[in-house]
C-alpha positions as CSV (number, residue, x, y, z in Angstrom):
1,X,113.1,-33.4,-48.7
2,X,109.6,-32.0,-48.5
3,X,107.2,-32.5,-51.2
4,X,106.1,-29.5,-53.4
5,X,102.6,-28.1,-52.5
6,X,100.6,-28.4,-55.9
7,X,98.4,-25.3,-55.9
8,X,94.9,-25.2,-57.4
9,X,92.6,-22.0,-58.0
10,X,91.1,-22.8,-54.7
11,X,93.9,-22.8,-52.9
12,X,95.3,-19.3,-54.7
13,X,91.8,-17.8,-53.7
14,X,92.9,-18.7,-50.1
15,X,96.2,-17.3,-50.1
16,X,95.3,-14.2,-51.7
17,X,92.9,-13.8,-48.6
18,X,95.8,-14.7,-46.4
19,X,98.0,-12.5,-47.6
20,X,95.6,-9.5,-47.3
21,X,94.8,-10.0,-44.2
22,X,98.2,-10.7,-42.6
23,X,99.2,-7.5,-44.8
24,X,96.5,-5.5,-42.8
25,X,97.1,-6.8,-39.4
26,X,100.8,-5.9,-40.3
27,X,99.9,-2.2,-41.2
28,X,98.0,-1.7,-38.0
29,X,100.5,-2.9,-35.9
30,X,103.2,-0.4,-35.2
31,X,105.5,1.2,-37.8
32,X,108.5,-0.9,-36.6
33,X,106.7,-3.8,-36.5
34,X,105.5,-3.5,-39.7
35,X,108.8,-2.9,-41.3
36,X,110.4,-5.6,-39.4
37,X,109.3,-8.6,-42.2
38,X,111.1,-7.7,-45.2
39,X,109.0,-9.2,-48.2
40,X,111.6,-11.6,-48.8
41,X,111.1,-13.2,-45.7
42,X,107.6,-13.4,-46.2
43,X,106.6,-16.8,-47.3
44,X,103.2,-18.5,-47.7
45,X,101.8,-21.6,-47.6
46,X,98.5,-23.5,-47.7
47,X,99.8,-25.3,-44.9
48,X,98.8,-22.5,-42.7
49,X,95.2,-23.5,-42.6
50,X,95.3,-27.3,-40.6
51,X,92.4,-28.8,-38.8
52,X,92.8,-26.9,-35.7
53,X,95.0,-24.9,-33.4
54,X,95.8,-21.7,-35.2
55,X,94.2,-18.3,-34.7
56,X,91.2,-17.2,-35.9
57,X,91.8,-13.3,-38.0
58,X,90.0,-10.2,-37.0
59,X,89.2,-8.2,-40.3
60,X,88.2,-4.9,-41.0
61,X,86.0,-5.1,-44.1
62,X,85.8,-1.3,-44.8
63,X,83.1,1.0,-44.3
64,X,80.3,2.7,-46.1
65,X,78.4,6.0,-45.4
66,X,74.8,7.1,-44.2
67,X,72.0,9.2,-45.1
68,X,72.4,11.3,-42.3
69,X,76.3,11.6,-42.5
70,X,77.3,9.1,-40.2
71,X,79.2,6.1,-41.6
72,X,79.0,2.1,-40.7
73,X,82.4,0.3,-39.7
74,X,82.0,-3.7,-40.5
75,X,84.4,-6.4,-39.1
76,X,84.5,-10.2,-40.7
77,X,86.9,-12.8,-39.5
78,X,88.7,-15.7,-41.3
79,X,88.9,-18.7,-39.4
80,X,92.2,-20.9,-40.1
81,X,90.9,-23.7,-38.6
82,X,89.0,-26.3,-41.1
83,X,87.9,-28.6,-38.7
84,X,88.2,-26.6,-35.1
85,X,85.2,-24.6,-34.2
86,X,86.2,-21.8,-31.6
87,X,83.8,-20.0,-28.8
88,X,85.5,-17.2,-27.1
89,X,83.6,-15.0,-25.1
90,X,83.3,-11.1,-24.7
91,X,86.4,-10.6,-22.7
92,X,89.7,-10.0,-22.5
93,X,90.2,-12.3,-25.6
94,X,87.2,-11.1,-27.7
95,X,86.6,-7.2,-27.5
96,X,86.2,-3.8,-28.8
97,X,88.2,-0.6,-28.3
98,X,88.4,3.2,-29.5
99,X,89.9,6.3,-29.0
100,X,87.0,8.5,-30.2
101,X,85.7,10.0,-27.2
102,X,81.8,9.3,-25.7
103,X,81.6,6.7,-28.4
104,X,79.3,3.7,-26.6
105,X,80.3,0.8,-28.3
106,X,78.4,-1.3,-25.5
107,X,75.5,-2.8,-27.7
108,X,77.7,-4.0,-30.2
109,X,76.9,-7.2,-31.6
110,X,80.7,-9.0,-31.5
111,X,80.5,-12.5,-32.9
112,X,81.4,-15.3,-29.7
113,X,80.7,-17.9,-31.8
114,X,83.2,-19.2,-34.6
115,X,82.7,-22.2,-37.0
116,X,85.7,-23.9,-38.9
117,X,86.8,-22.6,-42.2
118,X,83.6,-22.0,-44.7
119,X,85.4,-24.3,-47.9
120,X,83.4,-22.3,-50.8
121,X,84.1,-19.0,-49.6
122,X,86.7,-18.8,-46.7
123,X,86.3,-15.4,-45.3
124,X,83.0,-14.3,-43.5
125,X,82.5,-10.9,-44.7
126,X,80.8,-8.6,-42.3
127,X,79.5,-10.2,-39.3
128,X,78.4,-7.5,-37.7
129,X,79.0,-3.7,-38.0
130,X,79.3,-0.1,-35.9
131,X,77.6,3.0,-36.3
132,X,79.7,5.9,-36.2
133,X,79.1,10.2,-36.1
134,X,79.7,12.1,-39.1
135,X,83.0,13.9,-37.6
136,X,84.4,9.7,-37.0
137,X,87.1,11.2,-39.0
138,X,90.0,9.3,-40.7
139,X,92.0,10.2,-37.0
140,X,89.7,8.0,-35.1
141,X,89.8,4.1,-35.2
142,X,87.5,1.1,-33.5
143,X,89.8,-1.8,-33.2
144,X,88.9,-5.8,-32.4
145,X,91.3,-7.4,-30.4
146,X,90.7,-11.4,-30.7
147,X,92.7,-14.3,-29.1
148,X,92.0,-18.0,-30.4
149,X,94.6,-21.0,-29.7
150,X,97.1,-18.7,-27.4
151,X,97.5,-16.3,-30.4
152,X,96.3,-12.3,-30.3
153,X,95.6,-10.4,-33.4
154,X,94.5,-6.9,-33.5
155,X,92.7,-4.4,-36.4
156,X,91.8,-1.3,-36.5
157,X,88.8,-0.1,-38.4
158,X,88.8,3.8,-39.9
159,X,87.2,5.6,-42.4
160,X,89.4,6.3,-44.7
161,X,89.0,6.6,-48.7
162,X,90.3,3.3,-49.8
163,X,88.4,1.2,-47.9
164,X,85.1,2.5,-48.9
165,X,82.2,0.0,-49.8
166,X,79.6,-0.2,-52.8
167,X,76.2,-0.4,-49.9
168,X,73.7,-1.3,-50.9
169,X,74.2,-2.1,-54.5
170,X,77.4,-1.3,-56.7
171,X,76.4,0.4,-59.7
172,X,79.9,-0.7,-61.4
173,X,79.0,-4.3,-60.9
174,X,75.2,-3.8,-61.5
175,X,74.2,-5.9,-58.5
176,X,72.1,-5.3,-55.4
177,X,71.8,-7.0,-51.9
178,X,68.7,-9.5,-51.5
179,X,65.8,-7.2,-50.2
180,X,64.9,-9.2,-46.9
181,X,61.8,-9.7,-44.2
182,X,61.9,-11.5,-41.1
183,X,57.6,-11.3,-40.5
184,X,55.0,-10.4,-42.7
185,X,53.9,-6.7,-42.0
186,X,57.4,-5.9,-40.7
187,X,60.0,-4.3,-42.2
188,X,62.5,-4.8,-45.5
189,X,66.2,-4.2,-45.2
190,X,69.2,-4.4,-47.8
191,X,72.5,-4.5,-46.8
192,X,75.1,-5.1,-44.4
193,X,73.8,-3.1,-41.8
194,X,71.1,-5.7,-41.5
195,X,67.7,-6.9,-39.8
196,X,66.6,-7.7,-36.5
197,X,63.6,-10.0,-35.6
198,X,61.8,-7.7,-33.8
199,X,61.3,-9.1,-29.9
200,X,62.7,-12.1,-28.8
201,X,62.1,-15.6,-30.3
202,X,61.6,-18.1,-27.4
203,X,62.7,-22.2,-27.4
204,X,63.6,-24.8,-25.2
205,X,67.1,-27.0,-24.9
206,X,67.2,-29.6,-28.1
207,X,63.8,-28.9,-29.3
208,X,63.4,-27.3,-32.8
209,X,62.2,-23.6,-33.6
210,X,61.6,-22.5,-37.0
211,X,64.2,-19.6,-38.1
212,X,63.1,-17.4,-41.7
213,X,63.1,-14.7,-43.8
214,X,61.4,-13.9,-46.5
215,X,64.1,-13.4,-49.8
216,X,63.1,-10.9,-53.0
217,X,66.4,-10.3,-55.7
218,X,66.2,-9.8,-59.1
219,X,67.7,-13.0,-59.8
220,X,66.0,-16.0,-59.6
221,X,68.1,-17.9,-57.1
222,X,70.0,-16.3,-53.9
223,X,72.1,-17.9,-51.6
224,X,71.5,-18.5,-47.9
225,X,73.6,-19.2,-45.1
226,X,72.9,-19.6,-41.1
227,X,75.3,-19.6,-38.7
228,X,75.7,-19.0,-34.5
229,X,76.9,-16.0,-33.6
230,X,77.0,-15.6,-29.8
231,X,75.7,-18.2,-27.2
232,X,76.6,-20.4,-24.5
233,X,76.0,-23.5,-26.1
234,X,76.0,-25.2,-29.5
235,X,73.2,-24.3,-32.3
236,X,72.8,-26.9,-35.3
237,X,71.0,-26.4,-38.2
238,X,69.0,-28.7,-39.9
239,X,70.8,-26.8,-43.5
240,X,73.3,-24.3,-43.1
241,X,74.3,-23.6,-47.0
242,X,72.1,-23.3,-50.2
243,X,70.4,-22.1,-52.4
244,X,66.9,-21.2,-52.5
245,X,64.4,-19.4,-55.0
246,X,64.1,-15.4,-54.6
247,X,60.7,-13.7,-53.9
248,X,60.1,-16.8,-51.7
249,X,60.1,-17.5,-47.6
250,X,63.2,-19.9,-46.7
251,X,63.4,-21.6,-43.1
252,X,65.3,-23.5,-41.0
253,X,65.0,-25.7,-38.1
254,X,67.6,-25.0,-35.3
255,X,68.6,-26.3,-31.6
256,X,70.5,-25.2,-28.6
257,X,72.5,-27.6,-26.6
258,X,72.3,-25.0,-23.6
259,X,69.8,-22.4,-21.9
260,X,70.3,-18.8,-22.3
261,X,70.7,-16.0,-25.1
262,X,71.9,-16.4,-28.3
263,X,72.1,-15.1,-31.6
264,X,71.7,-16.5,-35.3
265,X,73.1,-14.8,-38.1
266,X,71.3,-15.2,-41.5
267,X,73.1,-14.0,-44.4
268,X,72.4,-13.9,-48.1
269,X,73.6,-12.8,-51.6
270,X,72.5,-13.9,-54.8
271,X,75.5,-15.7,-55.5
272,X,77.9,-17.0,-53.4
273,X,81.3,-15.8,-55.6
274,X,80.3,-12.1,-55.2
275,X,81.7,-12.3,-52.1
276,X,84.6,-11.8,-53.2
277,X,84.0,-8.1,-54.7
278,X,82.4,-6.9,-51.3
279,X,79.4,-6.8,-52.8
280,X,76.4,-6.9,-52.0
281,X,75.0,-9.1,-49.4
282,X,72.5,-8.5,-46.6
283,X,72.4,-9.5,-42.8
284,X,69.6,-10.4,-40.3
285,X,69.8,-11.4,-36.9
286,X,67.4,-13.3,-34.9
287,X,67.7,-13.2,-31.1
288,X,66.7,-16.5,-29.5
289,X,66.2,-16.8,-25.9
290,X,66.4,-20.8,-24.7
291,X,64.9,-22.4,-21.5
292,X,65.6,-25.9,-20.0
């Protein structure tokens, strides 16, 4: 006889997640696929996250809309691996599609890169995102297709009412994404949407190069959190996750295993468990080009 699973508040955080996003790959699957699980027949387990060897989820994390009309579509991804870290390249396991017409979804930044389970927060909320016309109506969709460990998922991303997000700030919750610099006379972006380091940072294989941003929130402390997001080799970190004081500039030393072009996603929010409302963090990207 199998043992009971004892289930903590972590562990009904994770399901929750689980079940929402199964639920939403379900939905944008056909109509008799998604009526083909009766609830009843739907069971879940914490056992579904192991150390390696299941799929990685696609997620569409809603959208929010512009000044100028258009709207942003942002995708996360929820890795159920805790201990297998996954690198799939652009591809016929790791792409893009849509079926609005002319729409050049060519210089979108699709995450290659894919670290185990994050064990604080789970789910990596909107790793990167795609700017859409205003008539992107709620006919049109932009779906990731992503295979890890032999496994395909599929979702679509639309902009439709109910998946709306607070962007910027959410006035309900009274918070605000970290206002963020990458250089000292550039530019300051909140949000999703996020920064780029203007021009190219240049490094050699396994030698260090100083990665930061300059942080300002009306709290006092903000979370910070590096991770790879596209390149042919491995980037560490010399911190990945913490805390740090706002209105101040927080760095961090990384290296690349391999020559070529990668990317390094910064994200930051002034406290990690707002996550969970969608609300409000901001991106910035820095774009590393590596030499032997």
């Amino acid at each position: 006889m199998r043992k009971p699973i004892t289930i903590g508040g972590d562990t009904i955080k994770t399901l929750a997640l689980l079940s929402t996003a199964v639920m939403l790959l379900l939905t944008s699957a056909s109509p008799t696929l998604a009526q083909g699980i009766s609830q009843a027949n739907q069971v879940w387990s914490a056992e579904v996250i192991r150390p390696r060897g299941q799929p990685i989820i696609p997620l569409f994390d809603g959208w929010y809309p512009n000044e100028d009309g258009s709207s942003t579509i942002c995708f996360g991804f929820f890795n159920m691996n805790s201990e297998q870290t996954l690198d799939i390249p652009l591809g016929k396991d790791n792409y893009i599609e849509t079926d609005y017409p002319g729409l050049d979804l060519s210089e979108a930044l699709i995450p290659t890169h894919f670290d185990p389970l994050p064990p604080a927060y789970r789910h990596v909320f909107c790793a990167y995102s795609i700017n859409v016309p205003a008539d992107f109506n709620t006919s049109y969709r932009i779906t990731w297709h992503l295979t890890a460990n032999s496994q395909t998922l599929s979702v679509p991303g639309k902009v439709i009412p109910a998946y709306v997000l607070d962007e910027p700030r959410s006035n309900g919750r009274g918070d605000i994404a970290p206002l963020v610099t990458l250089t000292g006379d550039g530019e300051s972006v909140r949000g999703r949407t996020g920064i780029h380091h203007p021009g190219q940072i240049l490094s050699t294989v396994s030698e260090p190069v100083s990665l930061g941003a300059h942080i300002e929130h009306s709290d006092d402390i903000v979370w910070v959190g590096w991770a790879q997001h596209n390149g042919p080799g491995t980037v560490t970190f010399d911190k990945k996750e913490y805390e740090t004081k706002s209105g101040e500039r927080t760095e961090v030393q990384a290296r690349f295993s391999k020559p070529g072009n990668y990317v390094v996603r910064m994200q930051t929010i002034d406290d990690i468990a707002a996550f969970e409302f969608y609300c409000c963090h901001t991106n910035a990207y820095f774009h590393i080009s590596v030499e032997e």
